[in-house]
N, C-alpha and C positions, 0 to 999 in steps of 0.2 A: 375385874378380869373376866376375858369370855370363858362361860363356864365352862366343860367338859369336852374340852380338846385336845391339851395336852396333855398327855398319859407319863409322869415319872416312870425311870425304868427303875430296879431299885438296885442293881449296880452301879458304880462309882467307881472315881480314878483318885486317890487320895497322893496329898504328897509324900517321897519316900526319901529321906534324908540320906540312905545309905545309895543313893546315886551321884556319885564323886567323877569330880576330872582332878587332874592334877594342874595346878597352875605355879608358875612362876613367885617363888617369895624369898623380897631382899631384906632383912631385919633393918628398919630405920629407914625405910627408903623415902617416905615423906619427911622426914627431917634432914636439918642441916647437914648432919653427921654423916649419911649416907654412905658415902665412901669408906668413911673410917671404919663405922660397922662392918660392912661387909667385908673390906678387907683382914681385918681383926678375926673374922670370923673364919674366912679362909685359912687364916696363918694358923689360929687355935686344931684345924681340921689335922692341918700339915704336921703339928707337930705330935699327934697320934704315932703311936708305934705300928707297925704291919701286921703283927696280929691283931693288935683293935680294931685298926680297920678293915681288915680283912671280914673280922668277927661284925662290925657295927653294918658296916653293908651287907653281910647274908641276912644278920637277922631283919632288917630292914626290909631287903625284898623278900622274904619269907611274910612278913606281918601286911604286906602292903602287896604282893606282886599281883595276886590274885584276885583284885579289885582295878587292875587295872592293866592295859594294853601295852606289852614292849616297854616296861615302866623304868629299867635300864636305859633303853631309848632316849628316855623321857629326863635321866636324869646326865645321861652326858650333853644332852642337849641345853640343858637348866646350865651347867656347868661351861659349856662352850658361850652363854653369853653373860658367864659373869668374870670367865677368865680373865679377862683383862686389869681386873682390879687384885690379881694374885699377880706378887713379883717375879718370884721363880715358879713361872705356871710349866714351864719346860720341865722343872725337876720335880713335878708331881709323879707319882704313882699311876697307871690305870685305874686303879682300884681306889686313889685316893680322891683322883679327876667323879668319879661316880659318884664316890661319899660326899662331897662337895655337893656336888647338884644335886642327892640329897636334901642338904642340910637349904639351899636355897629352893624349897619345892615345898607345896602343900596343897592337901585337899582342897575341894571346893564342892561343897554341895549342892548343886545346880538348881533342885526344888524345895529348900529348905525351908523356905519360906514362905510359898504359894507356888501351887499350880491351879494354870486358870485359862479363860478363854480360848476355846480349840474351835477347830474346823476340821474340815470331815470331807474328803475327795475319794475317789474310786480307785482303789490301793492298784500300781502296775501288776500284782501277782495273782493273777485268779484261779491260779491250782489249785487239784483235791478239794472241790467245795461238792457240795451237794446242792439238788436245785431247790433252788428260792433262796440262794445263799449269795451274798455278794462282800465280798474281803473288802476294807475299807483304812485308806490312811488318816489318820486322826495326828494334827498339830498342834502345840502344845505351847502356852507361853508357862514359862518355867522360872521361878523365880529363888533366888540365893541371899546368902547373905550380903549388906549395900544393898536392899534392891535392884540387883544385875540380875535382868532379864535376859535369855538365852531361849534359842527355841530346840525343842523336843519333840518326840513323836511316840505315837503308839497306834499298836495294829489292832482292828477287830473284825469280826463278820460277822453280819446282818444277816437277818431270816431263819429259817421261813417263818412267815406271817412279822408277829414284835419281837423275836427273840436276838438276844443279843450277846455277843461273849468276846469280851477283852483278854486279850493274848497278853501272857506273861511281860516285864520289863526287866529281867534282867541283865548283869553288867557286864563284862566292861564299856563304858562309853568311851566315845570314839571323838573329838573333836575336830571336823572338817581342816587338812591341809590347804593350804591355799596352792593353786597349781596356776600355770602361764595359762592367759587369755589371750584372745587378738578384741581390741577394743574395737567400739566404732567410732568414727569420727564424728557422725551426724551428735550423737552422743557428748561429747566432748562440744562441739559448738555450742549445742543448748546451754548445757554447764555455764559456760564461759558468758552466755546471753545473758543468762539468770543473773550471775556475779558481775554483770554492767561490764564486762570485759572485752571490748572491742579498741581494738589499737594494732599499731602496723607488729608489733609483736607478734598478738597473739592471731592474726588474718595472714601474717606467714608462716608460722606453722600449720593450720589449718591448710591451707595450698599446697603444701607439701607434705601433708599424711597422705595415706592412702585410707581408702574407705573402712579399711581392715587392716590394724597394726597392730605388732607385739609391741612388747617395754624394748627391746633392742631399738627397733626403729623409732619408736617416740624420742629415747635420747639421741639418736643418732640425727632427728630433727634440731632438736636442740643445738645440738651441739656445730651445726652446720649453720646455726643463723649468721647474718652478715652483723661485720662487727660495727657496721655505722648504726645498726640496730642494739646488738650489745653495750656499745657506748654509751648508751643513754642512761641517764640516772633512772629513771624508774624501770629497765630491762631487769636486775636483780629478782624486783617484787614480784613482775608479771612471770616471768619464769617459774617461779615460785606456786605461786597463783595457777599457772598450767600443769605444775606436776600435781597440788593438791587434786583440780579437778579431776586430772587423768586416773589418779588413784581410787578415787568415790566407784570407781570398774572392779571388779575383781571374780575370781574363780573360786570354791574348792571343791576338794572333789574326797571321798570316805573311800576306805579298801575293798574290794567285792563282796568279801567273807564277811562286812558285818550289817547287822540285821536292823533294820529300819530304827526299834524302837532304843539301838546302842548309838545312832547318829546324832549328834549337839552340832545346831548351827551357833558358833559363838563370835563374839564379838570382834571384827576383826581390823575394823580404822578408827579413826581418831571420833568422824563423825554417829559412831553406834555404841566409843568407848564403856557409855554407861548403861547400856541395853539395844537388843533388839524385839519390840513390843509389838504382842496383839497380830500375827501373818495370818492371813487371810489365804487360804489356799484356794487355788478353781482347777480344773480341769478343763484347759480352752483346746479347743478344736477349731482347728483351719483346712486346706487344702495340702497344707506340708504334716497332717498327721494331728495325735495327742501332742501336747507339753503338758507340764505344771505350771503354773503361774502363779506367784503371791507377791501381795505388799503386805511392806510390815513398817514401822515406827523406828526411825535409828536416833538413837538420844544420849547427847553426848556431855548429861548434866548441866545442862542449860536450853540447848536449844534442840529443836526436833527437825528431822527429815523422813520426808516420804523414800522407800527404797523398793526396787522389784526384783523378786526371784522370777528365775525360769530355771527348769529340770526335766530332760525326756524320763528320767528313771527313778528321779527320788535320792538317790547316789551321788550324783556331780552337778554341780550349783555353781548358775552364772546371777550377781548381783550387780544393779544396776541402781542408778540415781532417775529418781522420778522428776522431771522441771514443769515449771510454767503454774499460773494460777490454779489449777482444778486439782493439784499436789503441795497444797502450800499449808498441811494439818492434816492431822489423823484421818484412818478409818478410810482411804481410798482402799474401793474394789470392782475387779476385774469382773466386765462380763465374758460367760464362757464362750462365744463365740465375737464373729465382728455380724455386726447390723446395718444393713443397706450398706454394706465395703466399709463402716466407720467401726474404729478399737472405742471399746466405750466404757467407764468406770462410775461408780457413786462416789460420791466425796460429801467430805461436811470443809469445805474451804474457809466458811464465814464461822466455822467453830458451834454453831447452832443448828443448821439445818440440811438436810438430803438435798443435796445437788447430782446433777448430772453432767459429766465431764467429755469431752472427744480429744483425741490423740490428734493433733495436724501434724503437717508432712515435715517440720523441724523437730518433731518429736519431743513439744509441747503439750501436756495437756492444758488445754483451753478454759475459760473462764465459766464458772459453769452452771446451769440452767439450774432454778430450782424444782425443786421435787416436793416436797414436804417440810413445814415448818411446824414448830412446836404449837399445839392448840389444845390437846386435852388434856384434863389433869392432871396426869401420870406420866406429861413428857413435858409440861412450860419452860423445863432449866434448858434442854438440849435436848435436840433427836440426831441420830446418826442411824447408819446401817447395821447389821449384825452378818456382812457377808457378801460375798458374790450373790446376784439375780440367781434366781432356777428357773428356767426355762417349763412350763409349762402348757397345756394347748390353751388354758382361759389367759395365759399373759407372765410378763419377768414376776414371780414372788419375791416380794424384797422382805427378808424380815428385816425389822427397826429396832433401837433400843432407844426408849425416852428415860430422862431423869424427872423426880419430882421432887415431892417436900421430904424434906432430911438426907437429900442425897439418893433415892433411891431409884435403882436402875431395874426397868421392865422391860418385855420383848415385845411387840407389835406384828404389824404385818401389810404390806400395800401392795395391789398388783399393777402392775406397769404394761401398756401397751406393747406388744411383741414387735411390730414394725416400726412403733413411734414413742420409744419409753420414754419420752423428754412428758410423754400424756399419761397420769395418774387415773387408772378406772377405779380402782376402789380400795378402801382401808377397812382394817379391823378397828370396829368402835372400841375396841377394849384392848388390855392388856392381853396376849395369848401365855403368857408365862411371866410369874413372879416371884419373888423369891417367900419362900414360905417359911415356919419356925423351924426349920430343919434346916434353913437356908439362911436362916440373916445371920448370924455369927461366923465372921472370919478374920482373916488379914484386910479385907476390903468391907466393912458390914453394907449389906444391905443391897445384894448385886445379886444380878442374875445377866449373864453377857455370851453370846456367841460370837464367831467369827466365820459362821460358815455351817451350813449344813446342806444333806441331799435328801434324795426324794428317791425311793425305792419300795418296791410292790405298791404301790399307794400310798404309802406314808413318809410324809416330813421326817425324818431322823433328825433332830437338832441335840450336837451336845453344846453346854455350856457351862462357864465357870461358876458355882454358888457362893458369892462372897470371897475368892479366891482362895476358898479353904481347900473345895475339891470340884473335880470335874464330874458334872451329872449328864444324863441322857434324857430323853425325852420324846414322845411318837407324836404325831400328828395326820389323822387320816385327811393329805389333802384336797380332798372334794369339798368333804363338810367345814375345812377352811374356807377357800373359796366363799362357799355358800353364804359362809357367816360374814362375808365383807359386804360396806354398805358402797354402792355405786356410786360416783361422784359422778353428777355433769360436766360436759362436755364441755368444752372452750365456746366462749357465747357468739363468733362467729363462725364458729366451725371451722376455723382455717387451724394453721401448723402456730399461730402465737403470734404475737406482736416481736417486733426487733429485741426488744428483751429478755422475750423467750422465743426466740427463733430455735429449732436444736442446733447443738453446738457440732460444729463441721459443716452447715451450708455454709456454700461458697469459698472454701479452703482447701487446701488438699490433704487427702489423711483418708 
């Protein structure tokens, strides 16, 4: 490892089981019985007298209310979608309709298991700081029981000089409502490119979206196709096939009053049912202002997808489907700005090594140039990114994470040409960070992993996960980074690559 560069901070983010949401629970619901259960179990509610349940639901939200948001809310809601398995759901109670959803409702400890991999953006609120002080949002992969991953957040602020101080997490957590979108169609094409879906089906509704549609107009496309197109035996499937895609879109958005680190993005389609892993957060800047930007991992216990958030405020969240080869496996990340007019991301698409990716004008990422492949000891299993670029005046900072013998995951570090990152100028000979005896025992042994970190008065801030027990910090003065990277030469004709590594976006629009 290079020796004396990164500085452990000796605060940490440990996991806190007593951060709960309430979820949805049908007794029996993965077995045959399903129905019967649950019904049985209503009936048993029903036949309570009115002071017991009167009694069983105060004491109820007495022992539970204050752990959690409008939890009443929360249980006529429980209640409203199991009603239909109650016969005389009409000669319920109010009071009995609540104990119900109740009894169908339970904890979920969102990091009960691991919290781990964060990144680290420049928090929207920069009030009341002092100088040399800079407020900072910190993302959080959060893990429960199943390993269901969900993401998290917590606030801190940097400076002056290394000093560093993590703001409280307490609860209630808040789990993002889904609210109407206007999707886009370019959007929706890609989709339908990727699932090989071209057919006069699915190319007439595309000609009769508009660029910008809600779900009203989507079905109302549908529903207007001509029926010598409905007729067809296979119309069913693709209709089908056009609403999954449509859906991979979606919104939510948290209530004003609550506080960054009470926000849970949780799971919300079929394709992220089993987690949402590892978001990469940036802070991109354009000509239309800040956003946020992240990709994250959507896995739905078998198969994985690339996904991207965008958010002006941290609060209301539009999630998107990422297509095309340069999004086809973990670990894609955004740079914070666009380069020569090109959107530009790192990717490990081959599952082994740093590529570089470009957005073309179908809203594709592209096939994508390599970057870096596993060579030294400490990364032969796989290398990948640990994050968006930083922008720097010597060039994009990429930190890396290599695997080696036993599994073990370290941090790196490569700088990227500023106007032509597809061109590697120089690597850290060594590991910059590893996981040390205070670090190899966890849920994961033997990790040390980021997703992100910035660069403030001079120093690298990187937090990262230690073994998915807890989240650590870490400084790095990046000059003497820099310094310590050994230069690679230059392309041996000096041109921009051969057609195999041309950079991605000559000749394309994007």
């Amino acid at each position: 490892m290079t020796p004396n560069l990164a500085v452990r901070q000796s605060l940490t983010l440990s996991p806190d089981p007593s951060r709960v949401v309430v979820k949805l629970f049908v007794p029996g619901e993965d077995a045959a019985v399903a129905r019967t259960r649950a019904q049985a179990l209503i009936d048993r509610v029903a036949r309570l007298d009115d002071e017991e349940t009167g009694r069983l639901l105060r004491d109820t939200l007495h022992r539970f209310g204050g752990r959690h948001r409008d939890l009443a809310g929360t249980f006529q809601h429980h209640y409203d979608l199991v009603r239909h398995r109650a016969p005389r759901a009409r000669d319920l109670s109010p009071t009995t309709r609540l104990l119900v959803g109740a009894y169908f409702s339970h904890e979920y400890a969102v990091e009960s298991a691991a919290l781990c991999n964060p990144s680290m953006v420049v928090h929207p609120d920069q009030d009341g700081l002092e100088p040399g002080q800079l407020r900072v949002a910190i993302s959080l992969r959060q893990i429960g029981e199943g390993h269901l991953s969900s993401i998290g957040f917590a606030s801190a602020v940097l400076g002056p000089d290394d000093r560093l101080a993590v703001a409280g997490r307490p609860g209630p957590l808040v789990v993002g409502e889904q609210v109407a979108v206007r999707r886009r169609r370019d959007l929706l094409a890609a989709g339908l490119a990727e699932d090989d879906c071209d057919n006069e089906v699915s190319a007439t509704v595309l000609d009769s979206l508009p660029e910008r549609y809600d779900e009203a107009t989507f079905e109302r496309t549908l529903a207007g196709l001509p029926p010598d197109l409905l007729s067809r035996g296979s119309a069913p499937g693709i209709v089908e096939q056009l609403r999954r895609t449509n859906a991979a879109s979606y919104a939510v958005a948290f209530p004003a009053d609550t506080s960054l680190h009470q926000r849970v993005l949780w799971p919300a389609t079929p394709t992220e049912s089993n987690g949402m892993e590892d978001a990469r957060f940036v802070r991109f800047v354009d000509e239309s202002g800040p956003v946020y930007r992240a990709t994250y991992t959507a896995y739905d216990g078998r198969r994985i997808a690339t996904r991207a958030l965008a958010s002006r405020d941290l609060r209301s969240f539009e999630i998107t489907p990422m297509r095309g080869p340069g999004a086809r496996n973990k670990g894609v990340a955004l740079f914070p700005r666009t380069v020569g007019g090109r959107h530009l991301a790192l990717c490990r698409a081959d599952g082994e090594t740093i590529g570089l990716t470009c957005l073309d004008g179908d809203n594709r990422w592209q096939a994508p140039v390599q970057l870096h492949a596993p060579g030294r000891s400490w990364e032969l299993i796989q290398v990948g990114n640990c994050g968006s670029p930083i922008e720097t005046d010597a060039g994009w900072l990429v930190l890396t994470h290599g695997v080696g013998p036993m599994r073990r995951y370290a941090i790196g570090a490569l700088l990227l040409d500023l106007d032509r990152p597809e061109r590697v100028l120089a690597e850290l000979p060594g590991a910059l960070l590893a996981p040390d005896e205070a670090e190899r025992d966890g849920y994961v042994p033997n990790v040390v992993y980021s997703c992100g970190g910035l660069v403030h008065s001079g120093l690298l801030w990187l937090p990262y996960g230690a073994s998915d027990a807890r989240v650590g910090f870490a400084t790095v003065p990046v000059d003497a980074l820099i310094a310590a990277m050994v230069e690679l030469p230059p392309p041996p004709d000096g041109r921009r690559g051969s057609p195999a590594q041309r950079p991605p976006g000559d000749g394309s629009r994007g």
